[in-house]
C-alpha positions as CSV (number, residue, x, y, z in Angstrom):
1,X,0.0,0.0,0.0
2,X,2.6,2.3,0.9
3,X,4.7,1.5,-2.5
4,X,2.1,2.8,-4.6
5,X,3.3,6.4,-6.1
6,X,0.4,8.0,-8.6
7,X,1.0,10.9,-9.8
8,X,-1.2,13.8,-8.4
9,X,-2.5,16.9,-10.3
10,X,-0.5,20.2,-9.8
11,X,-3.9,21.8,-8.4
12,X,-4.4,18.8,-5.9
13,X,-0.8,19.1,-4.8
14,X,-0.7,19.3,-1.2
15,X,2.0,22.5,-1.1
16,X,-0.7,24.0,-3.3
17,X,-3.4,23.7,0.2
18,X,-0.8,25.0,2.6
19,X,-2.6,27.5,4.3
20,X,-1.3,31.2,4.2
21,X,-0.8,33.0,7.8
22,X,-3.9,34.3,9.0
23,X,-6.2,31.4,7.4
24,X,-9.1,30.6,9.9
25,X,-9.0,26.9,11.1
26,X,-12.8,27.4,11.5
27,X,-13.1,27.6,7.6
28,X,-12.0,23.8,7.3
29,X,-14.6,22.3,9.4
30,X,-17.6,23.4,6.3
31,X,-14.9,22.0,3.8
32,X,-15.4,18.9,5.6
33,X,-19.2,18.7,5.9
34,X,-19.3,19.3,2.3
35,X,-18.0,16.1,1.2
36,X,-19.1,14.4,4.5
37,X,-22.9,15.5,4.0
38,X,-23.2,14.3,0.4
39,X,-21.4,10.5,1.0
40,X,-24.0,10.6,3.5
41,X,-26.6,10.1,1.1
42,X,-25.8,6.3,1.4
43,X,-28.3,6.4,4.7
44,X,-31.3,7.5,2.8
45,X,-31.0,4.6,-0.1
46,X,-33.6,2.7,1.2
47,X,-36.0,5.2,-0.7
48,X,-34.6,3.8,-4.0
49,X,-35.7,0.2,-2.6
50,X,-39.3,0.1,-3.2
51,X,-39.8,1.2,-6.4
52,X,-36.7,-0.6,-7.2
53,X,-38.2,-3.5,-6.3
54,X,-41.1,-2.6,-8.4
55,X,-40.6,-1.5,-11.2
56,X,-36.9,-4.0,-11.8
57,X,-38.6,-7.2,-10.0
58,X,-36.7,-7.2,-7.5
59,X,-36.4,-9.1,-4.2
60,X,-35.7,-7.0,-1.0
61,X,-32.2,-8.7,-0.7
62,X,-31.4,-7.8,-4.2
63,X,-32.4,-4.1,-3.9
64,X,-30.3,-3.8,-0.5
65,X,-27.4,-4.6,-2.5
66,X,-25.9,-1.6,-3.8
67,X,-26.3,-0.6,-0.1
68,X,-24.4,-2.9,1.3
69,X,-21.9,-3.5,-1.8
70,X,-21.6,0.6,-0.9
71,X,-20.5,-0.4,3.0
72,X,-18.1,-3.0,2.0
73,X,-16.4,-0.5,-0.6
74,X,-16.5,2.0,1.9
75,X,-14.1,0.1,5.0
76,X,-12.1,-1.5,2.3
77,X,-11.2,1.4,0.5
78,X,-10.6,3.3,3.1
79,X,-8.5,0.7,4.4
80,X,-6.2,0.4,1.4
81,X,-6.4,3.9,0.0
82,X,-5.4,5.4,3.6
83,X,-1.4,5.9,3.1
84,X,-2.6,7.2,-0.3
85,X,-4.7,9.9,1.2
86,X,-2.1,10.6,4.5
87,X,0.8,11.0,1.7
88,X,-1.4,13.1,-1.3
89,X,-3.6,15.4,1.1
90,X,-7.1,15.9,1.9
91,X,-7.7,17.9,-2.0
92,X,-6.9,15.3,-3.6
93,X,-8.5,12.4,-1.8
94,X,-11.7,14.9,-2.0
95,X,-11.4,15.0,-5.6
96,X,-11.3,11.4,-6.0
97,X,-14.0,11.0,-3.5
98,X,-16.1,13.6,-5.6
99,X,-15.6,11.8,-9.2
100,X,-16.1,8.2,-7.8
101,X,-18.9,9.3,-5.8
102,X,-20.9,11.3,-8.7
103,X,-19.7,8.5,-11.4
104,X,-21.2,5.7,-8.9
105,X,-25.0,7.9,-9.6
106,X,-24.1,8.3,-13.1
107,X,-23.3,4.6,-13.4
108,X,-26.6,3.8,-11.8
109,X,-28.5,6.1,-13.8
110,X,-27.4,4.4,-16.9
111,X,-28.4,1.3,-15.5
112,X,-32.3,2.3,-14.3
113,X,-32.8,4.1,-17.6
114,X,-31.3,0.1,-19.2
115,X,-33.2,-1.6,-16.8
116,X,-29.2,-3.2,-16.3
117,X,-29.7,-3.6,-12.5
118,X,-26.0,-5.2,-12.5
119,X,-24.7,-1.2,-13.5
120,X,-26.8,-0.1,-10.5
121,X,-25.2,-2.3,-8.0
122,X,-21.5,-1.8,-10.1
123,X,-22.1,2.2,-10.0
124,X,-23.6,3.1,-6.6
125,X,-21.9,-0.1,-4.8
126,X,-18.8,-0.4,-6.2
127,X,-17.4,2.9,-7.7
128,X,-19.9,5.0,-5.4
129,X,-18.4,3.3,-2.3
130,X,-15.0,4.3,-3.1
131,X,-16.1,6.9,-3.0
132,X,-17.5,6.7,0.5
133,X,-14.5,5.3,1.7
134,X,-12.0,7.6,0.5
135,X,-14.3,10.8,1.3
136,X,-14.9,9.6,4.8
137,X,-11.2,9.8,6.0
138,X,-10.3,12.4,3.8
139,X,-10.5,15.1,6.6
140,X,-9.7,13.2,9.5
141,X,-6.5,13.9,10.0
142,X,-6.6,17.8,8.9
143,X,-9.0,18.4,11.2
144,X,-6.9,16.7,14.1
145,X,-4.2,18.7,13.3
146,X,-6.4,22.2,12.7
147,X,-7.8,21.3,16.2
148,X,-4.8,19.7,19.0
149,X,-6.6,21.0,21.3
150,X,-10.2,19.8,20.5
151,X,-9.8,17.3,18.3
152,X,-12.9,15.3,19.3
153,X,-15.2,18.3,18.4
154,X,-13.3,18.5,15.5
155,X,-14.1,15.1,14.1
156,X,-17.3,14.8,15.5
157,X,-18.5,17.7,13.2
158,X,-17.1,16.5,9.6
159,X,-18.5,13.2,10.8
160,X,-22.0,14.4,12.1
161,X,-22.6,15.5,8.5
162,X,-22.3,11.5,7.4
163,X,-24.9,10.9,10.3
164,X,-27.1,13.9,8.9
165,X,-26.8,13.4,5.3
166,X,-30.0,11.5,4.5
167,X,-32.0,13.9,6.5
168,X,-31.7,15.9,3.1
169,X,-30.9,13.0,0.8
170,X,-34.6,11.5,1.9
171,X,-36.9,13.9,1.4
172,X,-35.0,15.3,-2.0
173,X,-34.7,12.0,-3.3
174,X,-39.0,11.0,-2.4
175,X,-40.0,14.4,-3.9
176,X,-38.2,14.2,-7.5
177,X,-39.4,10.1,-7.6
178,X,-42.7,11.6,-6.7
179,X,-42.0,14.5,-9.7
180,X,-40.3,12.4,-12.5
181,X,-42.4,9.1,-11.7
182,X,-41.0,6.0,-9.1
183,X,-40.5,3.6,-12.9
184,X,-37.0,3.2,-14.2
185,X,-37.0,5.9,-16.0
186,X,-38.0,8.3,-13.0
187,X,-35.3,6.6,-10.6
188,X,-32.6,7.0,-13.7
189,X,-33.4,10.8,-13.9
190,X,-33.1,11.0,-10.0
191,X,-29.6,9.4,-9.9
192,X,-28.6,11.9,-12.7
193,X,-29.5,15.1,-10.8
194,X,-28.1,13.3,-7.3
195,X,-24.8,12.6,-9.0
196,X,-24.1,16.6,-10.6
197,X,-25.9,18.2,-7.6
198,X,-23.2,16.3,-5.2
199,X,-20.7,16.9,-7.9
200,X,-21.0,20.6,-7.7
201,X,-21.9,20.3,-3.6
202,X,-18.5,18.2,-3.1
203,X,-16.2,20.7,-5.1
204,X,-16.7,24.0,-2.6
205,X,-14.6,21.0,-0.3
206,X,-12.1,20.7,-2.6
207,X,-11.7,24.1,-3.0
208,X,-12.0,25.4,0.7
209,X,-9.8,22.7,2.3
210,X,-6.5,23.8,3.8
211,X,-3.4,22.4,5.6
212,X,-1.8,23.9,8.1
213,X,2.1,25.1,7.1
214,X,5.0,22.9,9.3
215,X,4.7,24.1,12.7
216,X,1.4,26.3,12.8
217,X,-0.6,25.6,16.2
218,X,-3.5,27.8,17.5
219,X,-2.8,31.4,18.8
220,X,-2.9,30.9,22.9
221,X,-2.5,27.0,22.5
222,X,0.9,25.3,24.4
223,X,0.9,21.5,23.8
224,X,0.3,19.9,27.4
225,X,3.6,18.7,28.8
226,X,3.9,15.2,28.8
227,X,4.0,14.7,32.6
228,X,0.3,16.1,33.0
229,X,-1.5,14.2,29.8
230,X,-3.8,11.3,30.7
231,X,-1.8,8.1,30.3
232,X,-3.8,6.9,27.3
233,X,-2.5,10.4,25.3
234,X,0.7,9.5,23.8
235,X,3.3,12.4,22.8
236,X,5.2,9.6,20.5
237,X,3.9,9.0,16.9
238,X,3.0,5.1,15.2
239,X,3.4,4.1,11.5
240,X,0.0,2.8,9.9
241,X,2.6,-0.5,9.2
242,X,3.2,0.0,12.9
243,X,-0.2,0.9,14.4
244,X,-1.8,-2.7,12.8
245,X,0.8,-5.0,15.1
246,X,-0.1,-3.4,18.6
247,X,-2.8,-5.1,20.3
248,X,-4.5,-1.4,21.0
249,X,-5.4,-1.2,17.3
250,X,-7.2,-4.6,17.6
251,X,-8.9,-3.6,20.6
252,X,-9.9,-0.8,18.9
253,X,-11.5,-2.9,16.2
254,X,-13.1,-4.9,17.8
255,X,-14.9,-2.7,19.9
256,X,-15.7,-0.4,16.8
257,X,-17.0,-3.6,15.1
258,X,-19.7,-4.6,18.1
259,X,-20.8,-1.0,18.4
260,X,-21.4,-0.5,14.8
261,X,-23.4,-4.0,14.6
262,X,-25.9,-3.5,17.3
263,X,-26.4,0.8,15.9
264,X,-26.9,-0.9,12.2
265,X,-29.1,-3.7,13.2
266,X,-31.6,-1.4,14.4
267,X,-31.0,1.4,11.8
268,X,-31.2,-0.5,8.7
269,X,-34.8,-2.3,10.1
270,X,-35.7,0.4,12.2
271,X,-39.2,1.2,10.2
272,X,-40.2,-2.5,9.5
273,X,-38.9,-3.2,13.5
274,X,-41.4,0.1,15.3
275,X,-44.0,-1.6,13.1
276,X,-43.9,-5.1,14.2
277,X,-43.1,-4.5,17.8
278,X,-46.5,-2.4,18.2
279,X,-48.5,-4.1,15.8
280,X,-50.3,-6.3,18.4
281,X,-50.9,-3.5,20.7
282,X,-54.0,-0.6,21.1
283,X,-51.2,1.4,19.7
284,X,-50.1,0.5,16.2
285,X,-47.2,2.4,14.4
286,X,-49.1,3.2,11.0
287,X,-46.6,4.4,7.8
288,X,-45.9,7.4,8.3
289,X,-45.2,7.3,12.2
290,X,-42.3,4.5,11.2
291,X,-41.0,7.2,8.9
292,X,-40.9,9.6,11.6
293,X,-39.3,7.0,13.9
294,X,-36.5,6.6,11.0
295,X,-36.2,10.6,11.0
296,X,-35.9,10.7,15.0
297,X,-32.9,7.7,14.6
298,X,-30.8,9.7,12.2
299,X,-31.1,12.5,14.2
300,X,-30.3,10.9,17.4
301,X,-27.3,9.6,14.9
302,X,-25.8,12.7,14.0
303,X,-26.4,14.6,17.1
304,X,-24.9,11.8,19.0
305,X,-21.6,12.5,16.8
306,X,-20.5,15.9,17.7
307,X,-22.1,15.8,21.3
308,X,-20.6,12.6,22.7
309,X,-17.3,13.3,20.6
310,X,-16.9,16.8,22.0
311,X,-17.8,15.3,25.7
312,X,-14.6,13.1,25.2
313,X,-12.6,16.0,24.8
314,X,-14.0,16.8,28.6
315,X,-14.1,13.3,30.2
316,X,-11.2,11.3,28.0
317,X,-11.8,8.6,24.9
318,X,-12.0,5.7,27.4
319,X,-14.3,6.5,29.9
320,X,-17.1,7.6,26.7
321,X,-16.8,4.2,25.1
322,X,-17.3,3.2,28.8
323,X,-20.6,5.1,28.1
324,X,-21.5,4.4,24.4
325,X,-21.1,0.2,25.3
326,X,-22.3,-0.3,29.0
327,X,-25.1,2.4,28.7
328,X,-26.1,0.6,25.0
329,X,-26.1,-2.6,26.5
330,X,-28.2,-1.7,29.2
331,X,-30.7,0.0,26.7
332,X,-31.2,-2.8,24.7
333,X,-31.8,-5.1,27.7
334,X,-34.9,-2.8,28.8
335,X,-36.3,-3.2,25.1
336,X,-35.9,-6.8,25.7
337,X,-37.3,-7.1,28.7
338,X,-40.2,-4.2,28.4
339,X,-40.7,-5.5,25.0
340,X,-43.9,-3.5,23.8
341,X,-45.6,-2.6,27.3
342,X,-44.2,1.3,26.7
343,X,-43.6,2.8,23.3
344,X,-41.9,5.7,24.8
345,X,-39.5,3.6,26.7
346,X,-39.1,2.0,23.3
347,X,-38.2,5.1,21.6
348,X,-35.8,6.8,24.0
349,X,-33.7,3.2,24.2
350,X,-33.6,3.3,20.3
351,X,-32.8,6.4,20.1
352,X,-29.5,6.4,22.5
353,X,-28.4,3.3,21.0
354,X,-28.2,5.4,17.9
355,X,-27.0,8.2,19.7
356,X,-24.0,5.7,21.2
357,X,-23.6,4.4,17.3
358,X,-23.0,7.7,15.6
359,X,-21.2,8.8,19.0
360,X,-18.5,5.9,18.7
361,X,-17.8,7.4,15.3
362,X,-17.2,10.5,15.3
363,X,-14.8,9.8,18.2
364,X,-13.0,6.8,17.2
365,X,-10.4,9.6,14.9
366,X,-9.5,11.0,18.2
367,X,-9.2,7.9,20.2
368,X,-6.2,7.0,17.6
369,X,-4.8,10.0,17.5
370,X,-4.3,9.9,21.7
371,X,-2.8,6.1,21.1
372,X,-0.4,6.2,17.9
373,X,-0.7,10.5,17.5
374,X,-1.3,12.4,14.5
375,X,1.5,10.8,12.0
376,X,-0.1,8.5,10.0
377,X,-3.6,8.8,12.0
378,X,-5.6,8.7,8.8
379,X,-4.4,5.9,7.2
380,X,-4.8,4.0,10.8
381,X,-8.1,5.4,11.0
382,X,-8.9,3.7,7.2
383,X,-7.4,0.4,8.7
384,X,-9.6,0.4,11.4
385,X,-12.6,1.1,9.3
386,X,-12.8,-2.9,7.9
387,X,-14.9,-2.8,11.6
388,X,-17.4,-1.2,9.6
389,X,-17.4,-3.1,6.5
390,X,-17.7,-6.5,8.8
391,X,-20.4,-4.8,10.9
392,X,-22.1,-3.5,8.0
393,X,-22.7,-7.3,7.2
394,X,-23.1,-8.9,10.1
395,X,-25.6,-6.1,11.6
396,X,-28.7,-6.5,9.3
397,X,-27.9,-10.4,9.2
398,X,-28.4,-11.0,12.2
399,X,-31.5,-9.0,13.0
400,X,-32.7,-10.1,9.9
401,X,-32.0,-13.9,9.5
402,X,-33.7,-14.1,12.9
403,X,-36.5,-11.8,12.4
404,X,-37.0,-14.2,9.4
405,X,-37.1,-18.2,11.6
406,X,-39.3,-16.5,14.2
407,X,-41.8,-15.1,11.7
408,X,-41.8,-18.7,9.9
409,X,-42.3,-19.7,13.1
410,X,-45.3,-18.6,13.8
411,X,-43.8,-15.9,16.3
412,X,-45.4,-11.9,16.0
413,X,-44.4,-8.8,17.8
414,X,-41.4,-8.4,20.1
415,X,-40.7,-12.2,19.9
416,X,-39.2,-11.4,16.3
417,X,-36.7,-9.6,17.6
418,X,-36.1,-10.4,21.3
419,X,-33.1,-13.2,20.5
420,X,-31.5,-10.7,18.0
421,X,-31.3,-8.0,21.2
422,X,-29.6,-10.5,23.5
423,X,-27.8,-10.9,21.3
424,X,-26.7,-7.3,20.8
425,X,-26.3,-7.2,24.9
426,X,-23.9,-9.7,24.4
427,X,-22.0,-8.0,21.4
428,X,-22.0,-4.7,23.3
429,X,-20.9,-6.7,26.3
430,X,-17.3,-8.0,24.2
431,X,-17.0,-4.6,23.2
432,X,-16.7,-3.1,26.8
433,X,-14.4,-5.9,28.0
434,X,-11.9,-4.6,24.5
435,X,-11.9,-1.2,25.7
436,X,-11.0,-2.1,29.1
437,X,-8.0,-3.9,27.8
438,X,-7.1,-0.4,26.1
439,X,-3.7,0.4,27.6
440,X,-0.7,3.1,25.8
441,X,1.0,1.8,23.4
442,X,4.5,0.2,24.0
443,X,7.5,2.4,23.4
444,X,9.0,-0.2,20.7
445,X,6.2,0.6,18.4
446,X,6.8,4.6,18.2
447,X,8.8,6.7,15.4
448,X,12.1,7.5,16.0
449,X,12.0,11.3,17.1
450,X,14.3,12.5,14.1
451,X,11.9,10.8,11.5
452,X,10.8,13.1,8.6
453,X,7.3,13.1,9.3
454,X,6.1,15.9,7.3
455,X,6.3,14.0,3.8
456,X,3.6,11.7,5.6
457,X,1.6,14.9,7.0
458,X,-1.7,15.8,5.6
């Protein structure tokens, strides 16, 4: 990964980003949200499903595809294209983010108006993922390095726009299949404006993004002196190559991984899941009170990422995972044991797991950048993100597979889902255990203090 050289536009050269004295760190924060609330589009896709399903003949699992092709593009890419995006800086991997991401709608486009639904899942999953992937890191590590001294809030706002992208992506995306008709022609003229709106929305990022020049910090700012930072902050800097053999990274993982499955499980089933748990109740959920439940998730989800990543700048990355895990398991278990007797019980639960899910997130950048600093952090941080792509899976496969044997047999309501919860408990429960094992990382594993790190600097 590190071996591969491409070459790089002068325009998207990083010395042509270096900021000039007297830039405002506060303008790269929008630069983020730019890119960060159009990839974030990918939460509203199951709009496209229905009429999808309709007007292609489609089965539910084959219209969930692109979705979930999408999520697997997303943590592998970012995975392998991280050292590219740490050594190139953030314009470029926005610009590549930006012309896979619009291609990937394009791609689809051609497909609906074909009635190909193998382009559809090639464009929006496959090319449209990289896209995802390499626009989700790309300002991770900027933003840590505008912000040393909050870099939690930092993160947590680029990444609340992923969280909050489909609160705009939904009801644009119903209204124009509503205008130009839910057949294949309708969805191939929605994927065309979706694709050169976010291509024009995703290019102020490129252009407003800015690095800061060798040695900037914040006027006022003195880096804390060693002897006073929490143990878990580390003044030494680890290599991506590095960061991958310490057993922190894969605790890391791990816990990312159980968080992210039992926050999916409920998100991408969260309409179909209000419906049935109510459903034998004086108090049905009709249509359009799931739709609102889905609405009140994602904003649960992207509120959760910039407040519970800027309270870890207050109370330390640790002790909030202690919170996002123990407090999450301990939600789910009231669902499972209230099961329907209280729909607002239901709905605060689901709503703080989701909170907890976009929450472990936005915070996870600034978690790695106390273990292994800001060096390579993210390339690390695209490492870690296989978590998602194996959550991503395993998530709406479990709630669904066993949504699926209890409703064969015979088994309604809260039943359907009361084995998946445990279940979740018991994810939840792992993850807690990994964070506890959390310790800072050994001295072997750090950079030699001479090392040239600014070739590797975003």
């Amino acid at each position: 990964m590190g071996s591969w050289d491409l070459p790089v536009p002068k325009i998207l050269d990083r010395s042509r980003s270096i900021a000039p004295p007297g830039w405002s760190r506060w303008l790269v924060p929008p630069a983020a949200l730019s890119i960060h609330l159009a990839i974030g589009q990918a939460y509203a896709w199951s709009v496209f499903k229905p009429p999808l399903e309709s007007s292609l003949n489609l089965s539910g699992t084959l219209s969930a595809l692109p979705f979930q092709l999408g999520i697997v593009m997303l943590g592998l890419s970012a995975a392998f294209g991280g050292t590219l995006v740490e050594r190139n800086g953030p314009r470029w991997a926005m610009c590549v983010s930006l012309v896979c991401f619009s291609s990937g709608f394009l791609i689809a486009s051609l497909g609906a108006a074909t009635r190909q639904y193998w382009l559809v899942v090639l464009g929006y999953g496959f090319v449209g993922g990289i896209g995802l992937g390499i626009g989700y890191i790309s300002p991770v590590s900027t933003l840590i390095k505008w912000f040393p001294d909050r870099p939690g809030m930092a993160t947590g706002i680029a990444i609340m726009g992923f969280g909050g992208g489909a609160l705009i992506a939904s009801p644009w995306s119903a209204q124009m299949l509503k205008s130009f008709g839910s057949d294949s022609s309708g969805i191939a003229l929605s994927f065309l404006v979706l694709g050169l709106a976010y291509a024009v929305f995703m290019s102020l990022g490129v252009l407003l993004v800015r690095v800061p020049a060798p040695g900037w910090k914040p006027a006022g700012w003195t880096a804390p002196d060693p002897a006073a930072v929490p143990r878990l902050v580390s003044g030494a800097d680890v290599s991506a190559r590095n960061a991958i053999r310490t057993p922190q990274f894969w605790c890391l993982w791990v816990l990312l991984c159980c968080n992210v499955t039992a926050g999916i499980g409920i998100l991408e089933k969260a309409a179909p899941m209000v419906t049935d748990f109510f459903a034998g109740t004086s108090v049905p959920v009709g249509a359009s009170a799931a739709a609102g439940f889905v609405a009140m998730l994602s904003l649960a989800n992207m509120s959760g990422r910039f407040v519970w990543s800027s309270t870890s700048d207050l109370i330390g990355r640790k002790n909030v995972y202690r919170l996002y895990l123990g407090a999450g398991a301990l939600s789910y278990l009231v669902i499972a044991i209230a099961g329907n007797a209280s729909k607002p019980l239901f709905i605060i639960c689901t709503m703080l797991i989701l909170s907890f899910y976009g929450g472990g997130f936005a915070t996870i950048p600034a978690y790695l950048k106390d273990l292994f600093g800001t060096y390579q952090v993210g390339a690390i941080h695209g490492r870690l993100l296989t978590a998602w792509s194996t959550a991503g899976v395993l998530g709406p496969l479990i709630v669904n597979a066993i949504a699926d044997a209890q409703k064969s047999a015979g088994r309604t309501g809260p039943a359907l889902y009361t084995m998946s919860v445990y279940i979740m408990v018991g994810l939840l429960a792992v993850g807690f255990a990994a964070n506890e094992f959390v310790r800072p990382v050994h001295p072997r594993f750090h950079e030699p203090k001479e090392a040239p790190h600014e070739h590797a600097h975003t």
